[in-house]
C-alpha positions as MATLAB code, in Angstrom:
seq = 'XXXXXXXXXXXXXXXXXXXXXXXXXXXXXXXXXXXXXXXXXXXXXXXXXXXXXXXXXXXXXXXXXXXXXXXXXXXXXXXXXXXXXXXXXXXXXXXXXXXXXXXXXXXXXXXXXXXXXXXXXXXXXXXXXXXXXXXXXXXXXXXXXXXXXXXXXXXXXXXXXXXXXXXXXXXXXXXXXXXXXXXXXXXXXXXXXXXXXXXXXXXXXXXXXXXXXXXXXXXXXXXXXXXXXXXXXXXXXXXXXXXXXXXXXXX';
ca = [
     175.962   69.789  -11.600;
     172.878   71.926  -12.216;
     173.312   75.265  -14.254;
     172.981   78.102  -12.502;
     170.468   80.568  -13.510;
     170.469   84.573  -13.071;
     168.610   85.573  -10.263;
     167.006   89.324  -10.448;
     168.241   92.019   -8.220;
     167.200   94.761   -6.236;
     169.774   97.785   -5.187;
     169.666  100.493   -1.789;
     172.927  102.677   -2.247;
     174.925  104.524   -5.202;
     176.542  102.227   -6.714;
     180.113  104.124   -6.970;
     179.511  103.617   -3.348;
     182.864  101.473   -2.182;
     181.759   99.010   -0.644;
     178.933   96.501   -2.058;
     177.040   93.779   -0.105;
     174.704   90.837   -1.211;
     171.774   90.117    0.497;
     169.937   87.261    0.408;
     166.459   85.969    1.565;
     164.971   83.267    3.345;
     162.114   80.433    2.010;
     158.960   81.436    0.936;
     160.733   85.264    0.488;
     162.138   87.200   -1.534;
     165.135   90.237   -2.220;
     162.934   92.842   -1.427;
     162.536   91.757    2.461;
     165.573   92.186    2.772;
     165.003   96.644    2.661;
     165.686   96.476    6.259;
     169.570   95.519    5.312;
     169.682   97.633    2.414;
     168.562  100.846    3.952;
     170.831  100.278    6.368;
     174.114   99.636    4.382;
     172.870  101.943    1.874;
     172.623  104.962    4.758;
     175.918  104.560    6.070;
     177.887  104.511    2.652;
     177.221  100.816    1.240;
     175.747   99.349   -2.262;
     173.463   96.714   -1.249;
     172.068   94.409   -3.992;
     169.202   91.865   -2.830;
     168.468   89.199   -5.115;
     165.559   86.551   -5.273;
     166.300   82.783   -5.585;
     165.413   80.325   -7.800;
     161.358   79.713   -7.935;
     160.941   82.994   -5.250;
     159.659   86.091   -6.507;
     160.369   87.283  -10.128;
     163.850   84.420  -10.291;
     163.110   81.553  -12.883;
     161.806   77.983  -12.315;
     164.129   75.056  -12.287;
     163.495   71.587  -11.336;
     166.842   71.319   -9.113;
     166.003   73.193   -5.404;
     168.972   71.595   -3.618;
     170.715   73.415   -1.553;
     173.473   73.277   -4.075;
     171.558   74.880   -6.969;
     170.951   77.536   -4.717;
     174.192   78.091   -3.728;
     175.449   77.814   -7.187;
     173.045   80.510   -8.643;
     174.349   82.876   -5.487;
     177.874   81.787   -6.317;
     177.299   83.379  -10.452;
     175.812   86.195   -8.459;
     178.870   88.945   -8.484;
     179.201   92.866   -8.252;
     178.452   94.949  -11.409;
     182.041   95.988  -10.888;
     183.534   92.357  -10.745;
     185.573   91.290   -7.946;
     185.048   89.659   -4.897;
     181.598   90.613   -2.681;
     183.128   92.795    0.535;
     179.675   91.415    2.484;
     177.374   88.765    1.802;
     174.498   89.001    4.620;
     172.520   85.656    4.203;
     169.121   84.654    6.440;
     167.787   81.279    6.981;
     167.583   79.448    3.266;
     169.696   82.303    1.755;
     172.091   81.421    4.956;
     172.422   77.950    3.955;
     173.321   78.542    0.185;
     175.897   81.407    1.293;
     177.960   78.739    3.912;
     178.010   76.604    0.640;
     178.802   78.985   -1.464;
     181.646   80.781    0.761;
     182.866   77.315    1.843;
     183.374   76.333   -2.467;
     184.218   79.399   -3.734;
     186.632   81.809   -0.814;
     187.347   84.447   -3.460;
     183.280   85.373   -3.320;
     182.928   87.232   -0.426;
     185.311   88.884    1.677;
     182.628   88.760    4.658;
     180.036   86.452    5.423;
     176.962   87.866    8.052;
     173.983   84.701    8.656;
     170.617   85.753    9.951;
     169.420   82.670   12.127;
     170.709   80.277    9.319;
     169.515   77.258    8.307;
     172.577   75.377    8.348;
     170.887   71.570    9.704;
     167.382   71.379    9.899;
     165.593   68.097   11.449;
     163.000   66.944   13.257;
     160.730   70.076   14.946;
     162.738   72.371   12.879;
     161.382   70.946    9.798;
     157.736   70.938   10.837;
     157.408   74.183   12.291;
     159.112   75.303    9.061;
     156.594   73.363    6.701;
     153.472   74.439    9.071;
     154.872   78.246    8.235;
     155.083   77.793    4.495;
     151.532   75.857    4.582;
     149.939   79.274    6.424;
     151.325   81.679    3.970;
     150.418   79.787    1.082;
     146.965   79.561    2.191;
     145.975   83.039    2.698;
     148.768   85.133    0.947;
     147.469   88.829    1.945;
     148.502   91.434    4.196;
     145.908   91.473    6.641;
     146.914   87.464    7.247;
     150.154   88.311    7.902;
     149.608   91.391   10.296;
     147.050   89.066   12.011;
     150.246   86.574   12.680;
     152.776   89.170   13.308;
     150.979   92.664   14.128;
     154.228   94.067   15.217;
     156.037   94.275   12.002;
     156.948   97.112    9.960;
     154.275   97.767    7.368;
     157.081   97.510    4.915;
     157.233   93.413    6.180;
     153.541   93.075    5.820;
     153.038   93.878    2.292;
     156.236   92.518    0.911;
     155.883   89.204    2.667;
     152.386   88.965    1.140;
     153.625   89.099   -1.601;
     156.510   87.137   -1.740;
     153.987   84.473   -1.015;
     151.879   85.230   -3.994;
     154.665   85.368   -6.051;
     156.985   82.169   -5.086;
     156.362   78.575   -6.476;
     154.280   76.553   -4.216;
     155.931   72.971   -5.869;
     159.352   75.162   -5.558;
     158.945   75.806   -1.895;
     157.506   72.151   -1.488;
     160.312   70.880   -3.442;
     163.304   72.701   -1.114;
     161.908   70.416    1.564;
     161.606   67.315   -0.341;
     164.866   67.639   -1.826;
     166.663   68.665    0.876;
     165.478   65.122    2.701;
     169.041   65.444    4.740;
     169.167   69.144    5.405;
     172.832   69.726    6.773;
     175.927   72.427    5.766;
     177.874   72.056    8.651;
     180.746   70.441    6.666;
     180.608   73.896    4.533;
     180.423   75.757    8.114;
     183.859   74.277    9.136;
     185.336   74.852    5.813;
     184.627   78.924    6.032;
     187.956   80.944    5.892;
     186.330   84.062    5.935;
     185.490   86.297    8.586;
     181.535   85.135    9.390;
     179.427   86.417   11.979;
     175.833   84.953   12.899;
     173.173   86.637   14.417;
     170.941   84.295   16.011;
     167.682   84.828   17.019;
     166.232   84.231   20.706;
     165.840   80.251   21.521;
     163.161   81.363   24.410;
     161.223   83.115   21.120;
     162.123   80.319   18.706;
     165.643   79.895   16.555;
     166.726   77.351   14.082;
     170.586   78.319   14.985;
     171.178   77.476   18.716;
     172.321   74.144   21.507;
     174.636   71.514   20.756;
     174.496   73.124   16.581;
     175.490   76.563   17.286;
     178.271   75.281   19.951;
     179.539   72.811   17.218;
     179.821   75.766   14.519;
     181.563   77.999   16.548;
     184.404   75.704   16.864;
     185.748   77.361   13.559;
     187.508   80.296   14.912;
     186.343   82.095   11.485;
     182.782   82.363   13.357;
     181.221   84.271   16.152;
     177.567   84.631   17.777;
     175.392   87.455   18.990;
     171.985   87.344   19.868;
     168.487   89.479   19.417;
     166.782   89.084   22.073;
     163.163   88.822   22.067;
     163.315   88.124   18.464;
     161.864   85.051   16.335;
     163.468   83.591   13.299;
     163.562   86.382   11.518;
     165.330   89.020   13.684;
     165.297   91.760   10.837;
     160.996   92.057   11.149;
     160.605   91.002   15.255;
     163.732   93.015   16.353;
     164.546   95.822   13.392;
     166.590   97.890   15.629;
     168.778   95.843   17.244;
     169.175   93.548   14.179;
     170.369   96.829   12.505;
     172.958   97.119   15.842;
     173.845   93.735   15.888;
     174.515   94.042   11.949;
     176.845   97.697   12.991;
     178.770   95.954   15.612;
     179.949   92.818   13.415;
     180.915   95.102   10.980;
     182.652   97.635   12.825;
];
């Protein structure tokens, strides 16, 4: 079993605050685009603490990019305070490693939310997710990125430039590679906590929908809403109704 390592952290929120969430990012990310969560825990009474994964960001290189070794490093990841997690808010990748992660270890979280999450990629899925790496790593600055995706917060723009400056190209590569059979679904049907997923639009283009998403929800743990008009990452093509999505599951 590969070691996990410590992953660094970013905070929205006083952190007497009662109530403290984990947030983690996607591929080719990292914890600071996840602010959009953050701000919005943080504003209505949460601790939020992002963190970035193994070869993303500032997080240390390893050789081991299963989704495993993700999980595991997630898994060390625990409140300053100790104790269990009362939220763990997980998109995509960081989706993937939290169904492990909650599935192995019940005591981590008390609360599972997954943004569009990766838990079986094949096929398309794969390709249009490689084709999206490839474009980032090949011209890693803002005005790229608002040239793909002019309707994002600024906030998005800059901080996904730079997560693509600062992640490992081989690490990114390798998550693929190593992940040849890309499927948590077993984890998914294991998860005894309560876990809400919201998807994002199949007419806009989701990695969490079909014959998967109806196979998921046959845990009764799980449910499903929606953004509409929103790509795979609802939190920078929908912010506002991610945030209301986000409200309502927690309410």
């Amino acid at each position: 079993m590969t070691a996990p390592v410590t992953l660094p952290r970013y905070a929205w929120g006083d952190p007497a605050a009662s109530r403290h969430a984990l947030l983690i990012h996607g591929l080719g990310s990292n914890g600071p685009l996840m602010w959009l969560y953050g701000t919005a825990l943080a504003d209505v009474g949460w601790h939020a603490t992002a963190v970035d994964l193994r070869g993303h960001g500032t997080a240390p290189r390893a050789l081991d990019y299963s989704i495993p070794a993700y999980a595991a490093d997630v898994t060390a990841t625990t409140p300053d305070h100790g104790g269990p997690w009362d939220l763990v808010i997980g998109h995509s990748l960081g989706g993937a490693a939290a169904t492990v992660a909650a599935a192995a270890a019940p005591d981590w979280t008390r609360r599972l939310v997954l943004v569009d999450p990766g838990i079986q990629l094949a096929g398309r899925d794969r390709s249009i997710v490689r084709n999206s790496q490839a474009r980032a790593f090949a011209d890693p600055t803002a005005a790229a990125v608002r040239a793909e995706h002019p309707d994002w917060h600024p906030n998005d723009i800059e901080l996904k430039a730079l997560a693509a400056r600062q992640a490992s190209i081989w690490a990114v590569e390798q998550t693929s590679e190593q992940n040849a059979v890309w499927d948590v679904r077993d984890s998914a049907a294991r998860l005894r906590v309560p876990t809400h997923i919201i998807a994002s639009d199949p007419k806009v283009y989701s990695i969490f929908s079909g014959s998967l998403a109806d196979e998921v929800l046959t845990n009764p743990q799980i449910t499903m809403s929606v953004v509409t008009g929103a790509g795979h990452s609802p939190h920078r093509d929908q912010p506002a109704d991610t945030v209301r999505h986000l409200m309502e599951a927690l309410a």
